[in-house]
Structure formats: structure tokens, C-alpha cells
N, C-alpha and C positions, 0 to 999 in steps of 0.2 A: 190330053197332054200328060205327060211322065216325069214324074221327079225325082231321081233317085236321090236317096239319104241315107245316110249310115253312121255307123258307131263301131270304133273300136278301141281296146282296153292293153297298155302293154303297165308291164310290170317289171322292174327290176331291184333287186335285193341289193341293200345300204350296206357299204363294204363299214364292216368295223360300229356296225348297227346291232340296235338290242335282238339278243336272240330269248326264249324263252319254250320249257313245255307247259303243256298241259292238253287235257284233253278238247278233242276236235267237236263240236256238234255236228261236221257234216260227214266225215267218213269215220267217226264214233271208235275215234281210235287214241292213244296217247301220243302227241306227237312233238316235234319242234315248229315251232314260230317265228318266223323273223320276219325283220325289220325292210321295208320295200317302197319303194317309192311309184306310185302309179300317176300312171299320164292316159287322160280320155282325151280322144278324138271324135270330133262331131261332123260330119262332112255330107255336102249338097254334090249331085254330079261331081266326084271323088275329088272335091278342094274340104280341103279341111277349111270348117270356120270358126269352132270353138277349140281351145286344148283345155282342160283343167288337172293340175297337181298337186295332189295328196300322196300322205304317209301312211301305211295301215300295219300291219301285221299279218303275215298268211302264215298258213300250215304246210308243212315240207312236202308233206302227203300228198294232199290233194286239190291244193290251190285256194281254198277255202279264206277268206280275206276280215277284216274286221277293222274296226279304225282305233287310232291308236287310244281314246280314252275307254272304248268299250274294253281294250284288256287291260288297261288299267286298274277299272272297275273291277274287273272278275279277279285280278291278281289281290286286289285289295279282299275281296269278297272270300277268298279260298283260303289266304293267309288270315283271315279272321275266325273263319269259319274251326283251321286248325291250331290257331293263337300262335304260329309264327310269325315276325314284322314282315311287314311289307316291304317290297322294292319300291322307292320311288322314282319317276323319274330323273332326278337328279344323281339318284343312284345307279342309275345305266352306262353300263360300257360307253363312254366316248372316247374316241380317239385324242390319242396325247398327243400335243404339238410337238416338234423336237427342235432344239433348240438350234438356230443358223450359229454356222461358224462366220467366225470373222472373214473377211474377203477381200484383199489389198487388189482392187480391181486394175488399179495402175500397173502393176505386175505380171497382172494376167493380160493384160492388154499389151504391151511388150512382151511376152510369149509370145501372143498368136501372132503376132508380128516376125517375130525371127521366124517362126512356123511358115510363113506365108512367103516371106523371102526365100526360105530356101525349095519350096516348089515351084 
């Protein structure tokens, strides 16, 4: 008897996510890093049975992946090493909420009324 099973990996980059350089360990180059949200799929005769979702950080280059405290560490470790502060994460790009306007829904609701009336 035949089982098949498999695995596969997608990835997508956090809009408005930490970006960051440094150099690569796998294509041994200086690159960008961002911010990516990965999803595993685990599948029997092609039904997915597991997903699991994590944050990491890849290399713009070459795909190269890392999870977010391991660059943490190294970010720590590099601005140590050259006695600049470190970034913390608190200190990361996140996106700013923006503020709702006010909204007299009654108003609008009578618009789309005359709107609808005259089609």
C-alpha cells in the first residue's frame, strides 16, 4: 500500500513589517531582510492536515529565512559588538492607525436612498 504525504512552505512579506540589513549566511552577501509571515502545510493524499504560522525574517536575495529572535540576537550582537544601541522591537516600524472621521450614518443612509430612488 501507498501513502502519499507531503509538505509545503508559502511565504509572504508583512506589508509595513520590520525591514532590516545585514549580512546573509547563505548567499554571503549584504542584503535586506524583511519581515514575512510563513504558513506550513502537512498533507496525506493531497488533504492538508496540519497548517502551522510563524513570523521570521528572510533575505531579499536568496530566501534564506531566520526566526524573528534569532535576528534579534544578532542585531543585538552586531550593535554591541560596534557599541551602537540596538533596535528593539518595540522600536520597529509599525504601522500607525489613522484616525476614523466622524460618520452621521443617518445621512448617509438617506443618500443612498435618494440614490436608489432615482435608478
Amino acid at each position: 500500500m501507498w501513502i502519499l504525504f507531503g509538505a509545503k512552505t508559502k511565504s509572504k512579506v508583512v506589508e509595513g513589517g520590520r525591514r532590516g540589513e545585514r549580512a546573509c549566511p547563505d548567499c554571503e552577501r549584504h542584503t535586506t531582510w524583511v519581515e514575512c509571515d510563513v504558513k506550513d502545510s502537512f498533507n496525506v493524499f493531497f488533504v492538508d492536515l496540519v497548517d502551522t504560522k510563524s513570523r521570521c525574517m528572510r533575505c531579499a536575495e536568496c530566501g534564506e529565512d531566520c526566526s524573528i529572535e534569532q535576528w534579534d540576537a544578532e542585531q543585538r550582537r552586531v550593535a554591541k559588538a560596534i557599541g551602537a544601541p540596538a533596535a528593539t522591537p518595540s522600536s520597529a516600524a509599525q504601522p500607525v492607525a489613522k484616525p476614523r472621521a466622524e460618520v452621521d450614518v443617518d445621512a448617509e443612509f438617506a443618500a443612498l436612498k435618494k440614490r436608489l430612488k432615482k435608478s
